[in-house]
C-alpha positions as CSV (number, residue, x, y, z in Angstrom):
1,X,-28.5,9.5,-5.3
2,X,-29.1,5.8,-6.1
3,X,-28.3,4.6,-9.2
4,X,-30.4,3.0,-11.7
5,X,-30.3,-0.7,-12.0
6,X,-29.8,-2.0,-15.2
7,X,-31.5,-5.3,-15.7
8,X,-28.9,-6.4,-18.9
9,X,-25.6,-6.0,-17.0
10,X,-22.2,-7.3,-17.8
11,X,-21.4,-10.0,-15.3
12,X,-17.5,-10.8,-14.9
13,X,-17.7,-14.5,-14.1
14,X,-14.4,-15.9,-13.4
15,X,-10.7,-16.6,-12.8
16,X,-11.3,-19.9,-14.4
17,X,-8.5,-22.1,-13.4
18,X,-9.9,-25.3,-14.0
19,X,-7.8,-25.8,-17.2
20,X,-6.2,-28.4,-18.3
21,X,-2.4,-27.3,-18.0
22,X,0.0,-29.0,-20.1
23,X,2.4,-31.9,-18.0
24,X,5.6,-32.6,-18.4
25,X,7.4,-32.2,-21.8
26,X,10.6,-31.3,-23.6
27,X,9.5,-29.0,-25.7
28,X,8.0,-25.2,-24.7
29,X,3.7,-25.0,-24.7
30,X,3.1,-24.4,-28.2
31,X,-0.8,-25.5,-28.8
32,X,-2.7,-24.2,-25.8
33,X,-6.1,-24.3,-27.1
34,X,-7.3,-20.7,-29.0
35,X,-10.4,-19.2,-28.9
36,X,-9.7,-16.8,-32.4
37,X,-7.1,-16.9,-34.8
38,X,-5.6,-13.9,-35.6
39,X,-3.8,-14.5,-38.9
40,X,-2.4,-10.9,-39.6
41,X,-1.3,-8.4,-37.1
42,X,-4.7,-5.8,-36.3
43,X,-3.4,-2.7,-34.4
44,X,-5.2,0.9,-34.3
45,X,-2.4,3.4,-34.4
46,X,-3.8,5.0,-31.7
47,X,-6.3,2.9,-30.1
48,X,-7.5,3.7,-26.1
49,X,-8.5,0.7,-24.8
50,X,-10.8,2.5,-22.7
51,X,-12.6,4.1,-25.5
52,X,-13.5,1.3,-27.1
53,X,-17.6,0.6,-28.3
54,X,-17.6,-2.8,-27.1
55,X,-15.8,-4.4,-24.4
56,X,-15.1,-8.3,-24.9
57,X,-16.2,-10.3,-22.0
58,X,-12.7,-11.3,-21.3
59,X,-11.0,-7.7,-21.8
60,X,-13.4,-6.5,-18.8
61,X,-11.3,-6.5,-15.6
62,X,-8.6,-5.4,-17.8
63,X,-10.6,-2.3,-18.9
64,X,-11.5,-1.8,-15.2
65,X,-7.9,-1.4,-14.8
66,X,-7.4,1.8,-16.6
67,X,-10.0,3.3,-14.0
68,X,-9.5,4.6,-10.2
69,X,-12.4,3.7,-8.8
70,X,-14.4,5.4,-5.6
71,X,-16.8,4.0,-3.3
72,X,-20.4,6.3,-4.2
73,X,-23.1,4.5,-2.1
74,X,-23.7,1.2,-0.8
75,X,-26.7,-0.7,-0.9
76,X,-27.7,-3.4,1.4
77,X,-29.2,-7.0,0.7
78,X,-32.7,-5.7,1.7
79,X,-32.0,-3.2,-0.9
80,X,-32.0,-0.2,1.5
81,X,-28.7,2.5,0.8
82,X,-26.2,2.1,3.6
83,X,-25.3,5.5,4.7
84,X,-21.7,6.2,3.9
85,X,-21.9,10.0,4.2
86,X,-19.4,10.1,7.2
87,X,-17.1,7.9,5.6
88,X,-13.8,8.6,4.6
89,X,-13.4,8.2,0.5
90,X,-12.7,4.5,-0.1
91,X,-10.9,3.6,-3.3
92,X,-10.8,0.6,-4.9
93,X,-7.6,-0.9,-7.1
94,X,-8.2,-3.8,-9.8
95,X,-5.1,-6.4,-9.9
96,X,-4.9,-9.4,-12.3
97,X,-5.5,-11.6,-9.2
98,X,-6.8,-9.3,-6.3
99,X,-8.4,-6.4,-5.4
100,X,-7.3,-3.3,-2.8
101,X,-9.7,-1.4,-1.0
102,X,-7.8,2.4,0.4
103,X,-8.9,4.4,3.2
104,X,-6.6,7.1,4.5
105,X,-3.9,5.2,5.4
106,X,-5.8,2.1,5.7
107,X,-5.1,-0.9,3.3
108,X,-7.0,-3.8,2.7
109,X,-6.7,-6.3,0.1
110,X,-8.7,-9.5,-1.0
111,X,-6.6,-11.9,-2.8
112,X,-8.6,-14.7,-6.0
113,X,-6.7,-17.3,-5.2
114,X,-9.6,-19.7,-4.2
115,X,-12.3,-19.9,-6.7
116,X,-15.8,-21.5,-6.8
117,X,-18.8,-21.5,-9.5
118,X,-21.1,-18.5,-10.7
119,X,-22.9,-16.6,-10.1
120,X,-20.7,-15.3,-7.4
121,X,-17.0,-16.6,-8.5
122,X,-14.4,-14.9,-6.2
123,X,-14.0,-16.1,-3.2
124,X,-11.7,-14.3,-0.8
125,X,-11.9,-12.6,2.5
126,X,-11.1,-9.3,3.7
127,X,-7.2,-9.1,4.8
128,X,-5.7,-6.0,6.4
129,X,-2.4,-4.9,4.7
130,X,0.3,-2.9,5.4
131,X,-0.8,1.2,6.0
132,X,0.1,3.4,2.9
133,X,1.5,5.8,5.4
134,X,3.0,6.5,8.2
135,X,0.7,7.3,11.2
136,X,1.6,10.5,13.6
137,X,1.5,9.7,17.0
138,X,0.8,13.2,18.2
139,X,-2.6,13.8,15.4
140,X,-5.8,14.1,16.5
141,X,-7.4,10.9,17.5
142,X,-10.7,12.6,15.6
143,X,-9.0,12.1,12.4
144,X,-8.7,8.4,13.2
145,X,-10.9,6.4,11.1
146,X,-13.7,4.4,13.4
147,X,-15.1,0.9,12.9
148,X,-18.3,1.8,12.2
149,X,-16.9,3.9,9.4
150,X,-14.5,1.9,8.1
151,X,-14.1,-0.7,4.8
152,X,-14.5,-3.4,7.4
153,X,-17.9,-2.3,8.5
154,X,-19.1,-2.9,4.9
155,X,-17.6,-6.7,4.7
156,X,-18.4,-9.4,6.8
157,X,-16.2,-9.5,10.0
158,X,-13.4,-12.4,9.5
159,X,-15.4,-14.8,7.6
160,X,-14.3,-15.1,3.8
161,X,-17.5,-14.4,1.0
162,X,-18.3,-15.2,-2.3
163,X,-18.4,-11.9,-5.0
164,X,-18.9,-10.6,-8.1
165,X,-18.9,-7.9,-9.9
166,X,-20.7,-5.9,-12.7
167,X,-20.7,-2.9,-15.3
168,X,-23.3,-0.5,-15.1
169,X,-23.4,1.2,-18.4
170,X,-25.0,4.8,-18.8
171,X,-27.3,3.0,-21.6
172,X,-29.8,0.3,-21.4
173,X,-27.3,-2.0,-22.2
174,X,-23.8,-2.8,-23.2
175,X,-22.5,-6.6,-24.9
176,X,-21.1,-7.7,-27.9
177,X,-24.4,-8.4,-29.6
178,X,-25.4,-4.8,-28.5
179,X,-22.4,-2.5,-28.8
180,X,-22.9,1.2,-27.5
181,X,-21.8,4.5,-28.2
182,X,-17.8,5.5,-27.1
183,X,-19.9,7.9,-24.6
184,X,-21.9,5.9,-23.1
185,X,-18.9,3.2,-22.1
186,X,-19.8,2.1,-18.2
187,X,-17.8,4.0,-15.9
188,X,-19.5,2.4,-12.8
189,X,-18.2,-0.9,-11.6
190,X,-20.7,-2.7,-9.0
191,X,-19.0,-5.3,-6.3
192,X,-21.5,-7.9,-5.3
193,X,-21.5,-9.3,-2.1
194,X,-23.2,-12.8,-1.8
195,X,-26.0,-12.7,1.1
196,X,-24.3,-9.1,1.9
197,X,-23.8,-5.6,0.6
198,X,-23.3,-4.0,-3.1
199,X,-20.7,-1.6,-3.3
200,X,-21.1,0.6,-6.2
201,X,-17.8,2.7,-7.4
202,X,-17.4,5.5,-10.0
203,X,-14.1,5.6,-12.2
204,X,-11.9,8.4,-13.3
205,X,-9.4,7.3,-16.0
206,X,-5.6,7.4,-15.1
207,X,-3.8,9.6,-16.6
208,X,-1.3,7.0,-18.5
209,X,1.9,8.7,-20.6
210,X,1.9,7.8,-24.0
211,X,3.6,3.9,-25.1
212,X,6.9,3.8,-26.8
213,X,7.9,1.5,-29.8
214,X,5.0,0.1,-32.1
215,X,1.2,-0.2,-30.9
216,X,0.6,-3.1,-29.1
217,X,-2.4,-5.3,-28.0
218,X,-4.0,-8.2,-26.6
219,X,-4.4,-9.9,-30.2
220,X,-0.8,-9.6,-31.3
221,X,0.4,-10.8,-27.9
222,X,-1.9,-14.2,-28.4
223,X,-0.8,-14.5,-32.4
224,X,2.5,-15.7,-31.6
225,X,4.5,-17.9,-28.9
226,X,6.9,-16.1,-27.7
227,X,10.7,-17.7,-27.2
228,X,12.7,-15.8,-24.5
229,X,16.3,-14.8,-26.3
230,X,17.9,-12.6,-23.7
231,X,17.6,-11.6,-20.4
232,X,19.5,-9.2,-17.9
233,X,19.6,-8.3,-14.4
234,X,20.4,-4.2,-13.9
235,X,22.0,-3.0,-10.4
236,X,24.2,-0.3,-9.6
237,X,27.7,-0.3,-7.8
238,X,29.2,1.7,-4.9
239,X,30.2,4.6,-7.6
240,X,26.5,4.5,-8.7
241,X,27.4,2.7,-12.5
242,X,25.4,0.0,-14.2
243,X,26.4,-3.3,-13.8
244,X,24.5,-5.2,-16.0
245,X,24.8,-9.3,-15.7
246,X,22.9,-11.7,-17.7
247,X,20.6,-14.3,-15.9
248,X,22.2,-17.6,-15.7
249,X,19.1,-19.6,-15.2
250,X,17.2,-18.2,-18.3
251,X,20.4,-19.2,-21.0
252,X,20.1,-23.0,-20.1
253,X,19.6,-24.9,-23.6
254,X,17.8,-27.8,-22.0
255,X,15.6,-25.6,-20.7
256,X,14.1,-23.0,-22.9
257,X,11.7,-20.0,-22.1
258,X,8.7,-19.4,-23.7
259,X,5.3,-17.3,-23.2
260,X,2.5,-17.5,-25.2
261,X,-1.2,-15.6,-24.2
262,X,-4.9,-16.5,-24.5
263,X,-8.5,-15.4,-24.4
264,X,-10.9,-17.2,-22.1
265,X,-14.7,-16.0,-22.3
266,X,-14.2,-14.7,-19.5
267,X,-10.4,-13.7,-19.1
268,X,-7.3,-13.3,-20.4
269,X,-3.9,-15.3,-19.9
270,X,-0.3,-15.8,-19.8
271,X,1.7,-18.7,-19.8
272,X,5.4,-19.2,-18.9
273,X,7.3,-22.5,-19.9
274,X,10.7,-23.7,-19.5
275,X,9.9,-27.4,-20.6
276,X,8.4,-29.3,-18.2
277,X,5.2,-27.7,-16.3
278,X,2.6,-25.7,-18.1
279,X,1.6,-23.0,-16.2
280,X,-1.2,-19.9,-16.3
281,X,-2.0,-16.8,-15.0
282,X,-4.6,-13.8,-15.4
283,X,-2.9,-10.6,-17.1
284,X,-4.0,-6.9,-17.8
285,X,-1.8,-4.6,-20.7
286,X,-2.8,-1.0,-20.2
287,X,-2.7,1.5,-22.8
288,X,0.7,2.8,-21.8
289,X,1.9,-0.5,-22.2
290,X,2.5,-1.7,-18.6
291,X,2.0,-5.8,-18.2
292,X,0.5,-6.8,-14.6
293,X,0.8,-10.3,-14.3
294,X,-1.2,-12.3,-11.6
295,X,-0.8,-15.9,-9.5
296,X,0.0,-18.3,-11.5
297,X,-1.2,-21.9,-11.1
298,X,0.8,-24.9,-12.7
299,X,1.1,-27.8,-12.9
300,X,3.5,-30.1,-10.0
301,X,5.5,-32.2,-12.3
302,X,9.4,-33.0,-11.3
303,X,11.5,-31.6,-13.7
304,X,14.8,-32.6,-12.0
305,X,17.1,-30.7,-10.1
306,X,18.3,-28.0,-12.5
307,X,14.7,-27.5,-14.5
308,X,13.0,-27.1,-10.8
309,X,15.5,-24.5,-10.2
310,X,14.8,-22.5,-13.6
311,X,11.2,-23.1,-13.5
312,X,11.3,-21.5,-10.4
313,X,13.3,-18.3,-11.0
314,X,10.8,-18.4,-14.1
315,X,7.8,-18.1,-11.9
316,X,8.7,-16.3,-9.2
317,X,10.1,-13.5,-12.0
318,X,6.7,-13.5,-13.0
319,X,4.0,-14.2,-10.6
320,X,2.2,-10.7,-9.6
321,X,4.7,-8.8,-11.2
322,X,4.4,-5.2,-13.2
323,X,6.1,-4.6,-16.2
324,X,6.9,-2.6,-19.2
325,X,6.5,-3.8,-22.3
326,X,7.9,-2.2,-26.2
327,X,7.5,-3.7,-29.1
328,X,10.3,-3.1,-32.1
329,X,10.3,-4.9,-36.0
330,X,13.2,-6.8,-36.7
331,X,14.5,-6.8,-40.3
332,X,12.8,-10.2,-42.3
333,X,15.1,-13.1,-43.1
334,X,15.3,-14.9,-46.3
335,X,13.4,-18.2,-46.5
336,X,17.1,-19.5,-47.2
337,X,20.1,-18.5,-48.7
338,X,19.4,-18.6,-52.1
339,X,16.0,-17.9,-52.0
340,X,14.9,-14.0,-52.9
341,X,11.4,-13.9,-51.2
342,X,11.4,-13.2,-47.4
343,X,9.1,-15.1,-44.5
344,X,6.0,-13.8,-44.3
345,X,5.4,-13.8,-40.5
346,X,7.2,-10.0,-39.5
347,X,9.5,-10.2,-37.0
348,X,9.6,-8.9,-33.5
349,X,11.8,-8.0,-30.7
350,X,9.7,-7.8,-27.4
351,X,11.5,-5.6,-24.7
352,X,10.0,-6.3,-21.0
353,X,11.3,-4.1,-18.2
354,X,10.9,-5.4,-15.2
355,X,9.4,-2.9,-12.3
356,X,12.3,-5.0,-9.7
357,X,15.4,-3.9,-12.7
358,X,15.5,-6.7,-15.0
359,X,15.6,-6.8,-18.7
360,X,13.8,-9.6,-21.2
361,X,14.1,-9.6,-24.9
362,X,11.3,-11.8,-26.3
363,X,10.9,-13.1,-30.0
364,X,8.1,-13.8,-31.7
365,X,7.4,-17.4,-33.4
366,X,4.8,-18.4,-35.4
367,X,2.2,-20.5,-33.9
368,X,1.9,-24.4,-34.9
369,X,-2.0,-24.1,-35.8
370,X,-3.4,-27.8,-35.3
């Protein structure tokens, strides 16, 4: 059944990238500019992200991320619907930088790394990946999956293209000037295809366990810089024990390690330092507290022999990683040691567990507002 088009839609409009990172310094990134203050921690005890009346331009792909998505009807640039009845379910997966397409054991993926202007942003092609399973040589060929039926039938054979995407709310419309009821939050995501096909996709929500530690969200995250204090590597000998050994690049005191995080209009980032390149990337944290990071883009600056080396462990620790994150509060410290009154900023230790084994303890800072 088609759809009906809504004429207000929420249009997600870019990756931007054309920032103006930080160069060379000595000291960790600690006044990228801020689009809100947050002055005092904000967190809803029990907050679902997904539930929420109005989704903020920027939080968008990250709400999209709590969905699984599936392929319900294709409509073509003469606005005629594609038939897709003999197709095999196609799923779609949101990543901070890319987007998978699954069909059977098909794969494809189309990586963000190349961006131009709106209205149609991404800019990507089509790129087969590996199968999500293993193919038996002796099944049925009838069960294959044929071109004509297939995700590549619906893109644009080996030429890249220029997308979008879009929100179809179940109201008349849904913005931050208009907010909506927590029923009526879109649950159909729209790919547009410049000069080529829109793909329209119903969600389910994922079924995501409950977070550990404190409540955490975008706004606390982007309150503070955060100043790496600890971090571990985790393997396992022969007799199947824990060796835990702590990362020699992340300890150098020439080279500290900080992260701090930001709202664009449009998106949300991270930024990793170890003093000398500023760096950012695009991020998503889900309700169950799991941190996807995306590509991150830097700046090229030399930073000498050993700060290449830690900048680079920094990165490649980060760049489209998946993580866990918990949140603890430390005791408060006195102002000094005579002094009865305690610092009014609270205290945090931030607990990242790497998906690849390793574990980061992050502390909070207060922010130097300009």
């Amino acid at each position: 059944m088609l759809l009906p088009t809504i004429k207000r839609s929420l249009t997600i409009i870019s990756l931007s990238v054309a920032v103006g990172l930080m160069g060379c310094q000595s000291a960790p990134l600690n006044n990228i500019q801020q689009t809100s203050i947050v002055n005092a921690p904000v967190i809803k005890a029990n907050s679902n992200f997904t539930d929420e009346i109005v989704i903020k331009e920027s939080q968008v792909m990250q709400w999209v991320a709590h969905y699984d998505w599936q392929l319900a009807q294709v409509i073509n640039q003469g606005g005629k619907t594609v038939d897709i009845n003999d197709f095999a379910p196609i799923t779609l997966q949101v990543k901070p930088s890319s987007i998978s397409f699954y069909q059977g054991c098909e794969h494809y993926r189309m990586d963000f790394h190349a961006l131009s202007a709106p209205p149609y942003p991404y800019y990507s092609h089509l790129a087969k990946a590996p199968t999500t399973c293993h193919n038996d040589t002796n099944s049925d060929n009838k069960t294959a999956i044929k071109e004509n039926n297939s995700i590549q039938s619906l893109f644009a054979k080996y030429t890249p293209v220029r997308l979008n995407f879009e929100l179809l709310p179940t109201s008349s419309l849904t913005s931050e000037s208009a907010p909506v009821d927590k029923k009526a939050a879109p649950k159909h995501l729209v790919l547009n295809i410049e000069n080529g096909n829109r793909l329209i996709f119903t969600g389910a929500a994922k079924a995501l366990a409950a977070a550990n530690g404190l409540p955490i969200n975008n706004e606390l995250l982007e309150q503070y810089n955060w100043q790496l204090v600890s971090a571990v590597s985790n393997t396992y000998d022969d007799n199947g024990q824990l060796v835990r050994k702590p990362m020699g690049n992340f300890y150098h005191p020439d080279h500290p390690i900080s992260a701090s995080f930001e709202s664009w209009p449009n998106n949300q980032y991270a930024s990793f330092n170890s003093g000398c390149n500023g760096s950012r990337a695009p991020y998503f944290l889900l309700n169950d507290n799991t941190f996807k990071v995306g590509s991150i883009i830097s700046t090229v600056m030399g930073c000498g022999e050993t700060g290449n080396r830690i900048e680079s462990a920094l990165f490649d620790l980060m760049r489209d990683s998946s993580s866990h994150l918990m949140l603890s509060l430390q005791p408060s410290q006195p102002i000094s040691s005579t002094a009865n009154n305690q610092t009014d900023t609270p205290r945090y230790n931030l607990l990242q567990t790497m998906a690849t084994g390793e574990t980061l303890v992050w502390q909070n800072e207060a922010k130097n507002i300009p």
